[in-house]
Biopython code that builds the backbone (N, CA, C, O; Angstrom):
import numpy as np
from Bio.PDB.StructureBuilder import StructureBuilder

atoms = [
    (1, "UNK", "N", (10.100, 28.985, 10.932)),
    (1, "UNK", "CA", (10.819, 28.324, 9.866)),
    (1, "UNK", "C", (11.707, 29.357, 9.178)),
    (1, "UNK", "O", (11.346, 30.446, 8.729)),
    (2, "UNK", "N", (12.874, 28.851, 9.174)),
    (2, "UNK", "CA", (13.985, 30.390, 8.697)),
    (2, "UNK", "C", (13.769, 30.030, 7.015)),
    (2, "UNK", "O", (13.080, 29.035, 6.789)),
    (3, "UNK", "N", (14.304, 30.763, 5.857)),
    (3, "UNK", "CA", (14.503, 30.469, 4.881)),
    (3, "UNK", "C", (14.658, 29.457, 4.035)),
    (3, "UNK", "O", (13.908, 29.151, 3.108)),
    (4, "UNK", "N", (15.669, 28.928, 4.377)),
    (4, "UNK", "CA", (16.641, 27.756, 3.827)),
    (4, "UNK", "C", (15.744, 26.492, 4.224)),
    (4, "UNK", "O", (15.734, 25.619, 3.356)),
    (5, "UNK", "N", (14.922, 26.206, 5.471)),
    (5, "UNK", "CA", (13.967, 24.825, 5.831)),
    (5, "UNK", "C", (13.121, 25.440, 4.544)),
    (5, "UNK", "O", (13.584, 25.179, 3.434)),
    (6, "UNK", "N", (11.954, 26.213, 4.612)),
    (6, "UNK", "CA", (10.918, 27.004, 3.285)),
    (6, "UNK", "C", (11.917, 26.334, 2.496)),
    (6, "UNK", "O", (11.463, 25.209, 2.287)),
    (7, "UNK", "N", (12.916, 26.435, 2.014)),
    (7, "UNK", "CA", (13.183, 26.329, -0.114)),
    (7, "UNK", "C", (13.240, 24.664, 0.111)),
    (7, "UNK", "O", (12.839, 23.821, -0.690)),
    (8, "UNK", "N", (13.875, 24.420, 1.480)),
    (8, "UNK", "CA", (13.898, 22.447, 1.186)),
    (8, "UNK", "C", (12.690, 21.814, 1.190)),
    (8, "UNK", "O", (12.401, 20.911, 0.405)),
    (9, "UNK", "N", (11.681, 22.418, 2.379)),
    (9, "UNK", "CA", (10.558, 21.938, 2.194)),
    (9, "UNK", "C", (9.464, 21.753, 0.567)),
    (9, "UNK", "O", (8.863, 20.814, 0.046)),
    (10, "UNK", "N", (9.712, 23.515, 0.168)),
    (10, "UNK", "CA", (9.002, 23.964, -1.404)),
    (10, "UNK", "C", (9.963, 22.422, -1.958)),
    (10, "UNK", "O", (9.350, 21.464, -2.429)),
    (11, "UNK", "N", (11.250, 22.414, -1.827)),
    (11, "UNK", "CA", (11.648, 21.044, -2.704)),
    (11, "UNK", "C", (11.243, 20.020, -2.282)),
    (11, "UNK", "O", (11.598, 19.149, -3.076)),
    (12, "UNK", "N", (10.751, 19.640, -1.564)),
    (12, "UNK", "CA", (10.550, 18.232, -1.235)),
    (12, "UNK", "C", (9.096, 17.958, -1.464)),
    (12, "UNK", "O", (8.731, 16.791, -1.610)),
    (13, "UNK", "N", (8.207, 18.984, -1.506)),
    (13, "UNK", "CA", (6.574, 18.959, -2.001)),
    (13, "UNK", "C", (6.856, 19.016, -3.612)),
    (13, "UNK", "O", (6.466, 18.111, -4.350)),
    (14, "UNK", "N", (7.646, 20.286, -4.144)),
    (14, "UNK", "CA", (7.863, 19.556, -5.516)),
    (14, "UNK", "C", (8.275, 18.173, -6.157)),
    (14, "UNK", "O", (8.039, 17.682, -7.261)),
    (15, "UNK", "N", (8.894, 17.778, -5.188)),
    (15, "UNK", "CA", (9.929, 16.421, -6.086)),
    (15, "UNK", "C", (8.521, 15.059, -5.381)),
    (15, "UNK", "O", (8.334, 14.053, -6.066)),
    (16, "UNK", "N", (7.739, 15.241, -4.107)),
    (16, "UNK", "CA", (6.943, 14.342, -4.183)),
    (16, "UNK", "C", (6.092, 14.313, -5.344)),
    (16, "UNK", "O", (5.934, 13.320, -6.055)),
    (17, "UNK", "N", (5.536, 15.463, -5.517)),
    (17, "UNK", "CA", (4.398, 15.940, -6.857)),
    (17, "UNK", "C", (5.129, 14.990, -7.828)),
    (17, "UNK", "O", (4.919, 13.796, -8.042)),
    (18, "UNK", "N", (6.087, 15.869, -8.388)),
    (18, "UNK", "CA", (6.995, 15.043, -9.411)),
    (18, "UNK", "C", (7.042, 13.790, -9.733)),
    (18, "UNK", "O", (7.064, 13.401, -10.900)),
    (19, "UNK", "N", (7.062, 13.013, -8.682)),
    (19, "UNK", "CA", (7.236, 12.142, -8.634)),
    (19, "UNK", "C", (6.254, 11.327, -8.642)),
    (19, "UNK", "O", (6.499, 10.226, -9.135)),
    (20, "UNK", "N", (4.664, 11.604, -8.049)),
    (20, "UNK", "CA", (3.611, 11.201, -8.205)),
    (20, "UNK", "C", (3.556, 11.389, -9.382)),
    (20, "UNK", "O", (3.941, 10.293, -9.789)),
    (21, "UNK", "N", (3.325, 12.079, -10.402)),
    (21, "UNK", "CA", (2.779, 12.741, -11.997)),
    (21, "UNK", "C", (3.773, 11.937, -12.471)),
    (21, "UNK", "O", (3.221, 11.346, -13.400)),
    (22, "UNK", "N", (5.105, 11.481, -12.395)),
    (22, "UNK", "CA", (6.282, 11.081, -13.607)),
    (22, "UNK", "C", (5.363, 9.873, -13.193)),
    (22, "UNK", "O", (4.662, 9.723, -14.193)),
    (23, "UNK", "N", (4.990, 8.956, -12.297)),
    (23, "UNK", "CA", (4.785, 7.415, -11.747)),
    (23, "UNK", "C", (3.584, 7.117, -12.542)),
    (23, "UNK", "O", (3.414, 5.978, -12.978)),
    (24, "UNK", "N", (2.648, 8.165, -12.783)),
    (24, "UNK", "CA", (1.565, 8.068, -13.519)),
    (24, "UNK", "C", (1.695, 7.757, -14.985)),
    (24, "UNK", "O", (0.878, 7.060, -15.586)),
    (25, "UNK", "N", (2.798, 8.325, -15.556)),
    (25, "UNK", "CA", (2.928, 8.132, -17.043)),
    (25, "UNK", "C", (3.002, 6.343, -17.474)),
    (25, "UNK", "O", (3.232, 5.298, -16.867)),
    (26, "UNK", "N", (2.842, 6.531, -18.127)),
    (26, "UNK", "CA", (3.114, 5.033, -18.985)),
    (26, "UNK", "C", (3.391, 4.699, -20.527)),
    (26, "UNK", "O", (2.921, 5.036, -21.613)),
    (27, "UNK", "N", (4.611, 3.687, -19.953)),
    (27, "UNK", "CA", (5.319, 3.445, -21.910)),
    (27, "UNK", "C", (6.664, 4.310, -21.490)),
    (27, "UNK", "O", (7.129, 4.838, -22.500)),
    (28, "UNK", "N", (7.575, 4.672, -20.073)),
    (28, "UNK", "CA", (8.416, 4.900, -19.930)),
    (28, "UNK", "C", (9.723, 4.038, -19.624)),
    (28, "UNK", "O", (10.013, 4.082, -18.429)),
    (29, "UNK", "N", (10.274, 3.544, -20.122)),
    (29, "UNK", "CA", (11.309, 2.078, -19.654)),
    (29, "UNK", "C", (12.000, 2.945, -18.231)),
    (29, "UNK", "O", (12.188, 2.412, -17.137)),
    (30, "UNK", "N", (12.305, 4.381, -18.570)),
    (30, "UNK", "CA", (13.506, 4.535, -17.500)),
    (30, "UNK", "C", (12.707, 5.362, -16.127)),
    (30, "UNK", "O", (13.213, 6.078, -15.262)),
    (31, "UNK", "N", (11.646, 5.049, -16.277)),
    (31, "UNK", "CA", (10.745, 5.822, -15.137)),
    (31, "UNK", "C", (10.973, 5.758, -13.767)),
    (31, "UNK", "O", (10.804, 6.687, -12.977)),
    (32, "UNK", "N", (11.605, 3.937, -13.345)),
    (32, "UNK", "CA", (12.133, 3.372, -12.545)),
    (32, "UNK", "C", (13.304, 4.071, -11.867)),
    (32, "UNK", "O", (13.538, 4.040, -10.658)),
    (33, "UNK", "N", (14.031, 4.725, -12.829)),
    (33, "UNK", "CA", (15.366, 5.010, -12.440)),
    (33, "UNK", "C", (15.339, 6.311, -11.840)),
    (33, "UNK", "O", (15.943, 6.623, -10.814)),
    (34, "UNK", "N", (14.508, 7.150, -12.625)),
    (34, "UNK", "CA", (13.977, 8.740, -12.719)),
    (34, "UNK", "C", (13.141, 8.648, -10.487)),
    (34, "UNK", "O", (13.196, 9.571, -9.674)),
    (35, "UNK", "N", (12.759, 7.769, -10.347)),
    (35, "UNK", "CA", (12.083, 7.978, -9.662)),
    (35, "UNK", "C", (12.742, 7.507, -8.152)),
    (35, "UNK", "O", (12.327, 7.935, -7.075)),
    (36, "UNK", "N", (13.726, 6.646, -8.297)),
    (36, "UNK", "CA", (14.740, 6.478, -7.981)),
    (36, "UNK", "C", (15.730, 7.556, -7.571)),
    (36, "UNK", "O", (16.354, 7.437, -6.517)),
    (37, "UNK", "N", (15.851, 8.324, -8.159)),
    (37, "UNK", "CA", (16.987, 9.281, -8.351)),
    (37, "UNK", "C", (16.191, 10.418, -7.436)),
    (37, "UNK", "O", (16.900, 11.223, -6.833)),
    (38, "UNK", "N", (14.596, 10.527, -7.294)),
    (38, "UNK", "CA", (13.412, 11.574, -6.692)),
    (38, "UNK", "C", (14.142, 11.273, -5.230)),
    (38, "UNK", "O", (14.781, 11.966, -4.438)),
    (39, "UNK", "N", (13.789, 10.110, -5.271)),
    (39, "UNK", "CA", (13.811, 9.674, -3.408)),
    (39, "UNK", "C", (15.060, 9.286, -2.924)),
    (39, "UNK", "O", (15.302, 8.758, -1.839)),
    (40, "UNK", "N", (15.818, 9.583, -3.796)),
    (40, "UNK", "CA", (17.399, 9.582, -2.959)),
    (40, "UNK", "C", (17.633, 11.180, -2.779)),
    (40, "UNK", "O", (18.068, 11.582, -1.700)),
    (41, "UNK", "N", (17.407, 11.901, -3.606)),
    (41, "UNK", "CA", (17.865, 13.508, -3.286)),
    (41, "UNK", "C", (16.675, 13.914, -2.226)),
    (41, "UNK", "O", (17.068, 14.730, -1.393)),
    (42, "UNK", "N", (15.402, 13.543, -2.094)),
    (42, "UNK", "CA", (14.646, 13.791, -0.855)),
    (42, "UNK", "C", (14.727, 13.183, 0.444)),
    (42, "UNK", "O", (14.010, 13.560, 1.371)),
    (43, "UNK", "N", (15.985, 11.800, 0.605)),
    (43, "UNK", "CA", (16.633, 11.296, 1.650)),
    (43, "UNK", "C", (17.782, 12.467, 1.668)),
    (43, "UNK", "O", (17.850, 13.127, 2.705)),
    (44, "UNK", "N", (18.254, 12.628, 1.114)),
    (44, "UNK", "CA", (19.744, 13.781, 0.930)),
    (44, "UNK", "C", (19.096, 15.110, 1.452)),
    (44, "UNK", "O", (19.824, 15.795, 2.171)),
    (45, "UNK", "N", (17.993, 15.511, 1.227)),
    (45, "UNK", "CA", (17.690, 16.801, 1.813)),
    (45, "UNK", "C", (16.592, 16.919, 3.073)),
    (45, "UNK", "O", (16.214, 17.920, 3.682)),
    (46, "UNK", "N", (16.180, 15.332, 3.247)),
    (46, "UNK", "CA", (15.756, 15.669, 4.550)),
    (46, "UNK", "C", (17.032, 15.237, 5.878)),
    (46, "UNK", "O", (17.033, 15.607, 7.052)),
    (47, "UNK", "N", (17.785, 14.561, 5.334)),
    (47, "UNK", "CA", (18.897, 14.320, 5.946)),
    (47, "UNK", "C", (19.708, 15.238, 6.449)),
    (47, "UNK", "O", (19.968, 15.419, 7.639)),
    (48, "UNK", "N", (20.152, 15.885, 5.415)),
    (48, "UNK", "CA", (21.408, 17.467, 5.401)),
    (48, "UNK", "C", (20.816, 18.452, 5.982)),
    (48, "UNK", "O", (21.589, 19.288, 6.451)),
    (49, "UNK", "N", (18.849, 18.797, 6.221)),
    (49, "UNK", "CA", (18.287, 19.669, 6.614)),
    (49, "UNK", "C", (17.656, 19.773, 7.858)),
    (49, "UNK", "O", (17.757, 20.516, 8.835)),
    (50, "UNK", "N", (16.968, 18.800, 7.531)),
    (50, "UNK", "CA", (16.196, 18.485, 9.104)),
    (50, "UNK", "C", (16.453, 17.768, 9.944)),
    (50, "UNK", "O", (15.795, 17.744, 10.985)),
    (51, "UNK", "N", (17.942, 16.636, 9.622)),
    (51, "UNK", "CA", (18.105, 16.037, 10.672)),
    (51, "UNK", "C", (19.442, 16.448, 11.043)),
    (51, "UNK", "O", (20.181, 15.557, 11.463)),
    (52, "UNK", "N", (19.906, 17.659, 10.965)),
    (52, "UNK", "CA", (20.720, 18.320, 11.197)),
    (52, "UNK", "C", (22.094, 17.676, 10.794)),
    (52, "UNK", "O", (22.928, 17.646, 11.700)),
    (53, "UNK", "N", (22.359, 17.304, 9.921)),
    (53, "UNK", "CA", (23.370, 16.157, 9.388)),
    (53, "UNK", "C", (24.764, 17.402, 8.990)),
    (53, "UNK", "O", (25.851, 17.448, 9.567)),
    (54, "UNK", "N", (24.338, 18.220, 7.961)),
    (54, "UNK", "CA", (24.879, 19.613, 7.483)),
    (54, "UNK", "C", (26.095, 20.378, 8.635)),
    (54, "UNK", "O", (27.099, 20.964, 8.229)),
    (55, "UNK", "N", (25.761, 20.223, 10.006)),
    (55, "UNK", "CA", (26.128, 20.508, 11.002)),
    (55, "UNK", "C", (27.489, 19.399, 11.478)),
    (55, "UNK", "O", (28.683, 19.611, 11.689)),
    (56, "UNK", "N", (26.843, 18.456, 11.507)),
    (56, "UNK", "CA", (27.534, 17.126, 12.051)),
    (56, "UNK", "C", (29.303, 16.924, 11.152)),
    (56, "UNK", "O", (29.577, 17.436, 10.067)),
    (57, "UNK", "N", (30.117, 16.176, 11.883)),
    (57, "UNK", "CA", (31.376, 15.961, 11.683)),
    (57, "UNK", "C", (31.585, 15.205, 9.686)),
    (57, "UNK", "O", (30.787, 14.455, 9.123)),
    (58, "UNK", "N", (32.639, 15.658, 9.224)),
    (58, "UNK", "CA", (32.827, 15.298, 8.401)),
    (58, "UNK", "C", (33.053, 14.323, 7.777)),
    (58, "UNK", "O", (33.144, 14.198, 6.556)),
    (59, "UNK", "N", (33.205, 13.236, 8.940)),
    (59, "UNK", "CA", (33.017, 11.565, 8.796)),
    (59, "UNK", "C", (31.587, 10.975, 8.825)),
    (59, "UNK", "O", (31.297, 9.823, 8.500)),
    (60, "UNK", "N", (30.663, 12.012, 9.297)),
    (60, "UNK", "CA", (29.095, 11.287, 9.537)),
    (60, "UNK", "C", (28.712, 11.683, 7.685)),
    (60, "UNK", "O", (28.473, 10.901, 6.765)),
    (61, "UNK", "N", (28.768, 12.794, 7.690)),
    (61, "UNK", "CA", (28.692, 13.347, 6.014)),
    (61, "UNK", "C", (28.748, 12.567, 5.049)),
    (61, "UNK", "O", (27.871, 12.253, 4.244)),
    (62, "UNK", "N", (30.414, 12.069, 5.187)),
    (62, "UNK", "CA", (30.733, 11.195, 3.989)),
    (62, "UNK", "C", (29.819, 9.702, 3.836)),
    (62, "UNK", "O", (29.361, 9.203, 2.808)),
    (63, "UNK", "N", (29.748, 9.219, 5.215)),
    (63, "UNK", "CA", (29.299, 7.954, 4.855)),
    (63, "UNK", "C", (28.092, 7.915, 4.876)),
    (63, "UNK", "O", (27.681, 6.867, 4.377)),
    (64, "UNK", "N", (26.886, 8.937, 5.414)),
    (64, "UNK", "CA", (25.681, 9.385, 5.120)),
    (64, "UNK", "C", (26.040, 9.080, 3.199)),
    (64, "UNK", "O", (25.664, 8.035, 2.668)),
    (65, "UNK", "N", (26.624, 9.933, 2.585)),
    (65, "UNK", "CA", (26.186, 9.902, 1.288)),
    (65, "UNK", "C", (26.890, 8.730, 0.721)),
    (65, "UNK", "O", (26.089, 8.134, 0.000)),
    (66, "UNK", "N", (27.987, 8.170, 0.733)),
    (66, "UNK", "CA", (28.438, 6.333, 0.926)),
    (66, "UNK", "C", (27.511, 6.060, 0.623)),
    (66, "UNK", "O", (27.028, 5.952, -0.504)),
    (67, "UNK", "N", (27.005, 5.862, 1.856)),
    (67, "UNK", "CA", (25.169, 4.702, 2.034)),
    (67, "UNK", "C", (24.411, 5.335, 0.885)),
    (67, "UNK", "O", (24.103, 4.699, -0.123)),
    (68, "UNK", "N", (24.114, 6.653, 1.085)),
    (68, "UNK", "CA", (23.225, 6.875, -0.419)),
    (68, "UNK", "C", (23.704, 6.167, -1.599)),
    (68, "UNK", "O", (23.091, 5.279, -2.191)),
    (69, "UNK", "N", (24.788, 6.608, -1.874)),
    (69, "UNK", "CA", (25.195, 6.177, -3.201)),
    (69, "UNK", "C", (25.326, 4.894, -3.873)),
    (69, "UNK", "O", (25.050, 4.613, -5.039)),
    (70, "UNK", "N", (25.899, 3.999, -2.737)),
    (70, "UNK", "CA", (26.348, 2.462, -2.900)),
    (70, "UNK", "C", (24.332, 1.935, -2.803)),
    (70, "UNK", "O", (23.830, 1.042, -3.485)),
    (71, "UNK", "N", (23.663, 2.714, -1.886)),
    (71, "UNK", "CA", (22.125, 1.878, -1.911)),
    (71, "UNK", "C", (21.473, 1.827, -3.352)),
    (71, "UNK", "O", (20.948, 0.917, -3.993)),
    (72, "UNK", "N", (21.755, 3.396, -3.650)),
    (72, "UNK", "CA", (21.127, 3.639, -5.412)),
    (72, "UNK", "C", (21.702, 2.737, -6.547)),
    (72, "UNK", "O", (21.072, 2.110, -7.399)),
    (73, "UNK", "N", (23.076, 2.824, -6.353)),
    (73, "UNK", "CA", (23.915, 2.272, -7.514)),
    (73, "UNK", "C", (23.615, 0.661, -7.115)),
    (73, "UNK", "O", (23.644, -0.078, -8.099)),
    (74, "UNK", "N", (23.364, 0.073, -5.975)),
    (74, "UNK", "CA", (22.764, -1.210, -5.600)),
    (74, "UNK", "C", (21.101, -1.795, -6.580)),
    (74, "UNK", "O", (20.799, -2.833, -7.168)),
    (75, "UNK", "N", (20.314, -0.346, -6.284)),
    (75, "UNK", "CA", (19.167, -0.981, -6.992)),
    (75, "UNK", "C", (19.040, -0.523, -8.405)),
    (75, "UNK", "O", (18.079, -0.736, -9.145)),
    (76, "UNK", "N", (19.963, 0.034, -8.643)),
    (76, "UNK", "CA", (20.267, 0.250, -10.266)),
    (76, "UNK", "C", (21.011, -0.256, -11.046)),
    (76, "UNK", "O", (21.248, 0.181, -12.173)),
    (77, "UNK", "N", (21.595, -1.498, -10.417)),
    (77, "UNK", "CA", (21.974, -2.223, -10.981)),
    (77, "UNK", "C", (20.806, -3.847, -11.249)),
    (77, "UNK", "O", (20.537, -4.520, -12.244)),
    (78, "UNK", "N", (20.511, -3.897, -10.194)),
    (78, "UNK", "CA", (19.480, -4.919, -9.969)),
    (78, "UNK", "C", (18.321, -4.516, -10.893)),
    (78, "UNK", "O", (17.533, -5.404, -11.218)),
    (79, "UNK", "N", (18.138, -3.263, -11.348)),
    (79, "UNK", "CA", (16.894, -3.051, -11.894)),
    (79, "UNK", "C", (17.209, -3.258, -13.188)),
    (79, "UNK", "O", (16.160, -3.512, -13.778)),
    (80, "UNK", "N", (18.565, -3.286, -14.276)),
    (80, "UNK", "CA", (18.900, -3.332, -15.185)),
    (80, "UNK", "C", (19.227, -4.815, -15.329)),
    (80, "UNK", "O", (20.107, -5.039, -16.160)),
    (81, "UNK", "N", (18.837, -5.628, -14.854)),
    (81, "UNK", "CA", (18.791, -7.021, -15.201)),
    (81, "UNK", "C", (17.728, -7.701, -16.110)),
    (81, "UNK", "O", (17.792, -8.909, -16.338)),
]
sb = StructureBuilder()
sb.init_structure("model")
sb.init_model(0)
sb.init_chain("A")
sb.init_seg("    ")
for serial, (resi, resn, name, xyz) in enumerate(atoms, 1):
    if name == "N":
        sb.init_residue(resn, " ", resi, " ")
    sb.init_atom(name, np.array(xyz, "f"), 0.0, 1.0, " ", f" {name:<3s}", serial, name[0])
structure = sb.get_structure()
Protein backbone atom coordinates (compact mmCIF):
# COMPACT_ATOMS: atom_id res chain seq x y z
CA UNK A 1 0.00 0.00 0.00
CA UNK A 2 1.94 3.25 -1.16
CA UNK A 3 1.12 6.40 0.89
CA UNK A 4 -1.61 8.23 -0.61
CA UNK A 5 -4.14 4.58 -0.53
CA UNK A 6 -2.88 4.71 3.82
CA UNK A 7 -4.20 8.62 4.15
CA UNK A 8 -7.58 7.62 1.96
CA UNK A 9 -8.07 4.59 3.69
CA UNK A 10 -7.10 6.46 7.56
CA UNK A 11 -10.05 8.78 5.79
CA UNK A 12 -12.49 6.59 5.07
CA UNK A 13 -12.26 4.61 8.66
CA UNK A 14 -12.45 8.12 10.07
CA UNK A 15 -15.47 9.49 8.22
CA UNK A 16 -17.23 5.82 8.78
CA UNK A 17 -16.52 6.31 12.71
CA UNK A 18 -17.83 9.79 12.21
CA UNK A 19 -20.42 8.99 10.91
CA UNK A 20 -21.49 6.13 13.13
CA UNK A 21 -20.98 8.56 16.49
CA UNK A 22 -22.73 11.85 14.55
CA UNK A 23 -25.93 8.99 13.69
CA UNK A 24 -25.96 8.24 17.35
CA UNK A 25 -26.66 11.74 18.58
CA UNK A 26 -30.12 12.87 19.01
CA UNK A 27 -32.21 16.26 18.89
CA UNK A 28 -30.10 17.07 15.64
CA UNK A 29 -32.56 18.41 12.71
CA UNK A 30 -29.50 18.63 10.25
CA UNK A 31 -27.87 15.23 11.07
CA UNK A 32 -29.51 13.92 7.87
CA UNK A 33 -27.67 16.22 5.76
CA UNK A 34 -24.23 16.01 7.77
CA UNK A 35 -24.35 12.40 7.07
CA UNK A 36 -25.20 12.73 3.71
CA UNK A 37 -22.42 14.88 2.88
CA UNK A 38 -20.06 11.60 4.97
CA UNK A 39 -21.06 9.19 2.19
CA UNK A 40 -20.79 11.24 -0.78
CA UNK A 41 -17.04 12.33 -0.08
CA UNK A 42 -16.40 8.44 0.83
CA UNK A 43 -18.06 7.58 -2.77
CA UNK A 44 -15.61 10.52 -4.09
CA UNK A 45 -12.62 8.92 -2.47
CA UNK A 46 -13.18 5.47 -3.02
CA UNK A 47 -13.92 6.35 -6.52
CA UNK A 48 -10.83 8.85 -7.37
CA UNK A 49 -8.63 6.18 -5.34
CA UNK A 50 -9.32 2.80 -5.63
CA UNK A 51 -11.16 2.59 -8.56
CA UNK A 52 -8.64 4.26 -10.35
CA UNK A 53 -10.99 7.06 -11.63
CA UNK A 54 -8.00 9.93 -10.80
CA UNK A 55 -6.19 8.30 -13.77
CA UNK A 56 -9.10 8.01 -16.21
CA UNK A 57 -10.04 10.68 -19.08
CA UNK A 58 -11.38 13.96 -18.21
CA UNK A 59 -14.88 13.29 -19.41
CA UNK A 60 -15.25 10.10 -17.03
CA UNK A 61 -14.15 12.69 -14.05
CA UNK A 62 -16.57 15.24 -14.74
CA UNK A 63 -19.60 13.21 -14.93
CA UNK A 64 -18.41 10.80 -12.10
CA UNK A 65 -18.81 14.02 -9.93
CA UNK A 66 -22.19 15.30 -12.14
CA UNK A 67 -23.73 12.09 -10.77
CA UNK A 68 -22.37 12.89 -7.30
CA UNK A 69 -23.58 16.15 -7.15
CA UNK A 70 -27.02 16.19 -9.00
CA UNK A 71 -27.64 12.57 -6.61
CA UNK A 72 -26.87 14.72 -3.27
CA UNK A 73 -28.50 17.93 -4.30
CA UNK A 74 -31.48 15.29 -5.41
CA UNK A 75 -31.86 13.94 -1.81
CA UNK A 76 -31.39 17.24 -0.29
CA UNK A 77 -33.83 18.57 -1.63
CA UNK A 78 -36.37 15.80 -1.00
CA UNK A 79 -35.22 15.74 2.54
CA UNK A 80 -36.15 19.45 3.08
CA UNK A 81 -39.73 18.89 2.38
Amino acid sequence: MNKNNLWVFISLVLLTLSSYFFSEQSGEASRVEFLLLFASLKVFLVAFYFMELKKAHLAWRIIMGLVLVVFTGFIFTLNFK
